[in-house]
Backbone as a ProteinNet text record, in pm:
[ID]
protein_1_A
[PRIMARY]
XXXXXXXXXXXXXXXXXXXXXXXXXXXXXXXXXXXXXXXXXXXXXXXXXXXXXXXXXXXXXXXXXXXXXXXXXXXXXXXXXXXXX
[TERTIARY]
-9488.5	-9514.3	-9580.7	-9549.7	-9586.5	-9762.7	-9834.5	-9977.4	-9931.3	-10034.8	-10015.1	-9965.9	-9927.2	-9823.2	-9958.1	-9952.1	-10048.5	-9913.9	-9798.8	-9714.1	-9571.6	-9533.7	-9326.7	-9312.1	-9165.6	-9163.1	-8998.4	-8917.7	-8749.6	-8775.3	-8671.1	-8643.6	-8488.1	-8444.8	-8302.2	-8318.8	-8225	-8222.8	-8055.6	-8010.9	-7918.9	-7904.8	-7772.4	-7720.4	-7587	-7595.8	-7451.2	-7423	-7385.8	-7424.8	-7574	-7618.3	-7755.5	-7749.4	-7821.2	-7809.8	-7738.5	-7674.1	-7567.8	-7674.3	-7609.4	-7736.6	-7697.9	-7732.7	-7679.7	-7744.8	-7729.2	-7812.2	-7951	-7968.1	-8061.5	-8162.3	-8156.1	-8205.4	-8382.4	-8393.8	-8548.3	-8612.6	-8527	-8604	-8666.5	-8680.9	-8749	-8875	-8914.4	-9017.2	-9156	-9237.9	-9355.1	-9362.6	-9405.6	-9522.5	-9394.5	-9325.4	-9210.7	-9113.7	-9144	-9007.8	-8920	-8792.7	-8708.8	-8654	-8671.2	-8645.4	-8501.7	-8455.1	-8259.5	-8261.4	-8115.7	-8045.7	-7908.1	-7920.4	-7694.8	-7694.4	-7581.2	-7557.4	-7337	-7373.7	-7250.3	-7196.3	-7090.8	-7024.1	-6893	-6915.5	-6773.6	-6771.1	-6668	-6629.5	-6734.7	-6848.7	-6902.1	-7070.1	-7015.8	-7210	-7189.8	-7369.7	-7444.7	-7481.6	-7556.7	-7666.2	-7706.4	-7839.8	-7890.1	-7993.1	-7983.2	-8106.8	-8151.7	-8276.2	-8401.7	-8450.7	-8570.8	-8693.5	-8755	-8876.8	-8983.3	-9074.5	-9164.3	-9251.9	-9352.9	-9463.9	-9545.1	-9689.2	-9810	-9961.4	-9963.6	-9888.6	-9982.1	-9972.3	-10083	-10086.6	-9942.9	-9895.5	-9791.9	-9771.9	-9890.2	-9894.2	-9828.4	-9910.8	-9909.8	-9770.2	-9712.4	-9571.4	-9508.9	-9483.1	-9370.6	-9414.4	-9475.6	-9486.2	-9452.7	-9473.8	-9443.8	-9266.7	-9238.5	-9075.7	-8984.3	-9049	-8965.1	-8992.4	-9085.3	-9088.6	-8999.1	-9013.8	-8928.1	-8760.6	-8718.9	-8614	-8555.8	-8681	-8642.9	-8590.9	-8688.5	-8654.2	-8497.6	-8459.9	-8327.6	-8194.5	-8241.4	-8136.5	-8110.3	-8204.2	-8181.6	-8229.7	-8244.9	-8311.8	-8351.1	-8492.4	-8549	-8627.1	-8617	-8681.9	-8715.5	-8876.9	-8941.1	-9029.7	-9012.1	-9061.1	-9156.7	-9248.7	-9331.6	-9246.3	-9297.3	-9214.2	-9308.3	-9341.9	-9468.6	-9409.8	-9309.8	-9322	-9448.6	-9502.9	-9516.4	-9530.2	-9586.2	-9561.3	-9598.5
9749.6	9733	9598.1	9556.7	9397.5	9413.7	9355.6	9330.7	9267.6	9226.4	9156.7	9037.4	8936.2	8818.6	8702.2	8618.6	8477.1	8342.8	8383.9	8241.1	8328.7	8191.5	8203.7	8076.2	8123.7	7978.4	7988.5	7893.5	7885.1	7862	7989.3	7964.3	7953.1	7856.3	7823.4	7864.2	7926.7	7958.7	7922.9	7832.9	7793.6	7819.5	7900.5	7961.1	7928.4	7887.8	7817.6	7933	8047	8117.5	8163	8243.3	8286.1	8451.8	8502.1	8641.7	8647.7	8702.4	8728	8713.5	8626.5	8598.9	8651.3	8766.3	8832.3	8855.3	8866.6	8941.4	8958.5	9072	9160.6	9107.8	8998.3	8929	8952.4	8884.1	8824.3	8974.4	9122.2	9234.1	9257.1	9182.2	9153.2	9131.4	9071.4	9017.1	9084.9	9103.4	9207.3	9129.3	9225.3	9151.3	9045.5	9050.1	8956.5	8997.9	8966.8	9013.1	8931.1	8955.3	8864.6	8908.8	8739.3	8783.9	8753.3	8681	8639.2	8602.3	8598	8583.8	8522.2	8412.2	8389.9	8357.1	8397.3	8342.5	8308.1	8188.4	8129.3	8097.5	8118.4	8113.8	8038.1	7942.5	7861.2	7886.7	7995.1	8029.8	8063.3	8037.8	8108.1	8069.8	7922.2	7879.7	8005.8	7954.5	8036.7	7988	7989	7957.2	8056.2	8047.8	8175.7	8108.8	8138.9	8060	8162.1	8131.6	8277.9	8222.8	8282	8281.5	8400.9	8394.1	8521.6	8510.6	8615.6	8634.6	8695.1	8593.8	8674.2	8629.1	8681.3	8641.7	8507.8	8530.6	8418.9	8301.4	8229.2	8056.4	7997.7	7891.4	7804.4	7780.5	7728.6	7669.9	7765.3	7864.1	7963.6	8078	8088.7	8159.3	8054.4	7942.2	7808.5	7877.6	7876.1	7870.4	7955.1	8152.2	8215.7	8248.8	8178.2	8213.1	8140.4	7997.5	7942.4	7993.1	8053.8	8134.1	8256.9	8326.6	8397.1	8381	8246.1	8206	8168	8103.8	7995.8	8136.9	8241.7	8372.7	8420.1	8395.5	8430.6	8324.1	8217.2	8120.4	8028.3	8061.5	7939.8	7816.4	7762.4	7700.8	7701.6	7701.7	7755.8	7576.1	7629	7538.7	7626.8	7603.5	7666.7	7569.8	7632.7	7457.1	7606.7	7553.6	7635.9	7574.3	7740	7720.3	7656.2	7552.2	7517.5	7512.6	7664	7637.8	7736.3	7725.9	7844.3	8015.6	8083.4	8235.9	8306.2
-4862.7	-4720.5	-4697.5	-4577.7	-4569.8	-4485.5	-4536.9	-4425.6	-4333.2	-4246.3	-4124.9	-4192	-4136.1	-4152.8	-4087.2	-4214.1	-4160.8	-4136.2	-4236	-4218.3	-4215.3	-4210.8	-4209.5	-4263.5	-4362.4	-4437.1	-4451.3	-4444.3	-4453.6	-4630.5	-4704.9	-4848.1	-4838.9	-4924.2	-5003.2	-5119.7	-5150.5	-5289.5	-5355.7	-5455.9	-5511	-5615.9	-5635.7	-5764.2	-5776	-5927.4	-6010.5	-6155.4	-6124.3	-6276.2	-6214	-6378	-6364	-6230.6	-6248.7	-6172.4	-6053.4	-6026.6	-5882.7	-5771.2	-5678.5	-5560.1	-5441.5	-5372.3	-5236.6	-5160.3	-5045.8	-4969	-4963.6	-5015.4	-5082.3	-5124.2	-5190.1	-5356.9	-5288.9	-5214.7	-5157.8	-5105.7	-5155.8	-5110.9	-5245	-5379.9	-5488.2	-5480.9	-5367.4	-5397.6	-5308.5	-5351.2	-5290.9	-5222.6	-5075.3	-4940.4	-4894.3	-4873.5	-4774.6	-4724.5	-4598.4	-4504.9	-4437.8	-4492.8	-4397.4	-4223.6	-4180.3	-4042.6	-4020.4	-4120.9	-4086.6	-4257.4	-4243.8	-4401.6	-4408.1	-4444	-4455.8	-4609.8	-4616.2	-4798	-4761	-4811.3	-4857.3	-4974.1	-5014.7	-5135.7	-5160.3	-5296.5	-5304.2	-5463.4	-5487.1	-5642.4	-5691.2	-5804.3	-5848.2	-5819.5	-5742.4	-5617	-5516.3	-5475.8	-5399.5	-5294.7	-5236	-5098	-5008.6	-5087.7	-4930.7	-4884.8	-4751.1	-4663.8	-4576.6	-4549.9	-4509.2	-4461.8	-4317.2	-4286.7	-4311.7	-4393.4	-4401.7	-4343.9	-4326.2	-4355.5	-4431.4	-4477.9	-4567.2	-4577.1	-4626.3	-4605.5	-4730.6	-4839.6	-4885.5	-4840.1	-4864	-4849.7	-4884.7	-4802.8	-4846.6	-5004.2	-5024.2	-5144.3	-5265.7	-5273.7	-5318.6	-5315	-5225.8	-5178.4	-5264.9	-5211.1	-5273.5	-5406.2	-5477	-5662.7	-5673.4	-5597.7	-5644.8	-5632.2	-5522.3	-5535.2	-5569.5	-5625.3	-5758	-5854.5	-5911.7	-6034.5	-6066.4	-5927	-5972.1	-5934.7	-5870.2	-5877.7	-6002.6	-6069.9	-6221.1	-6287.9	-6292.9	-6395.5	-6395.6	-6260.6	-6261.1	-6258.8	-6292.7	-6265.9	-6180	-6108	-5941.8	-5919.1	-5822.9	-5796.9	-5662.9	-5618.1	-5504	-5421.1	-5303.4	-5212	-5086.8	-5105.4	-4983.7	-4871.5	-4757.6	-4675.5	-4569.4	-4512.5	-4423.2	-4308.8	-4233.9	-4104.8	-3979	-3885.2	-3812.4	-3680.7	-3667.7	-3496	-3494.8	-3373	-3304.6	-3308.3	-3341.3	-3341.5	-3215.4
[MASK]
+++++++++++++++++++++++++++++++++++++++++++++++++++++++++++++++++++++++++++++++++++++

C-alpha cells in the first residue's frame, strides 16, 4: 500500500534482452504508484515510460529504481516531476 505521496517522478525504463519488460513491471516495486504507463516495442527492444508516485526523496527513488532495473537488465532513467500537485 502506498503512504501519502511527497513526489512524482517520470521513469524510462529500456530493455534490449534481459527480463521481459511490460506493463506491469514497475508493480515490483514497493510504495509506488503509477499514474499512466505506455510501453513500446520494436522486435526484441523495449520502452516503458511512467509517471509515479512515491514518498521517497528524488535522490533516493532514482538509485533505487536503477538498481532494480540493473538487476533485471535495463537500463533506467528517472527525472522528478516539478509541476504542480
Amino acid at each position: 500500500m502506498v503512504r501519502p505521496v511527497d513526489h512524482t517522478s517520470l521513469v524510462i525504463v529500456l530493455a534490449s534482452g534481459g527480463s521481459p519488460l511490460d506493463r506491469s513491471a514497475l508493480a515490483a516495486l514497493n510504495d509506488v504508484r503509477v499514474t499512466w504507463v505506455r510501453v513500446e516495442r520494436e522486435g526484441d527492444a523495449a520502452c516503458l515510460a511512467a509517471r509515479v508516485l512515491h514518498e521517497d526523496p528524488p535522490d533516493d527513488f532514482r538509485d533505487r529504481v536503477r538498481r532494480w532495473g540493473a538487476a533485471r537488465g535495463w537500463a533506467v532513467t528517472v527525472a522528478p516531476d516539478r509541476r504542480p500537485h
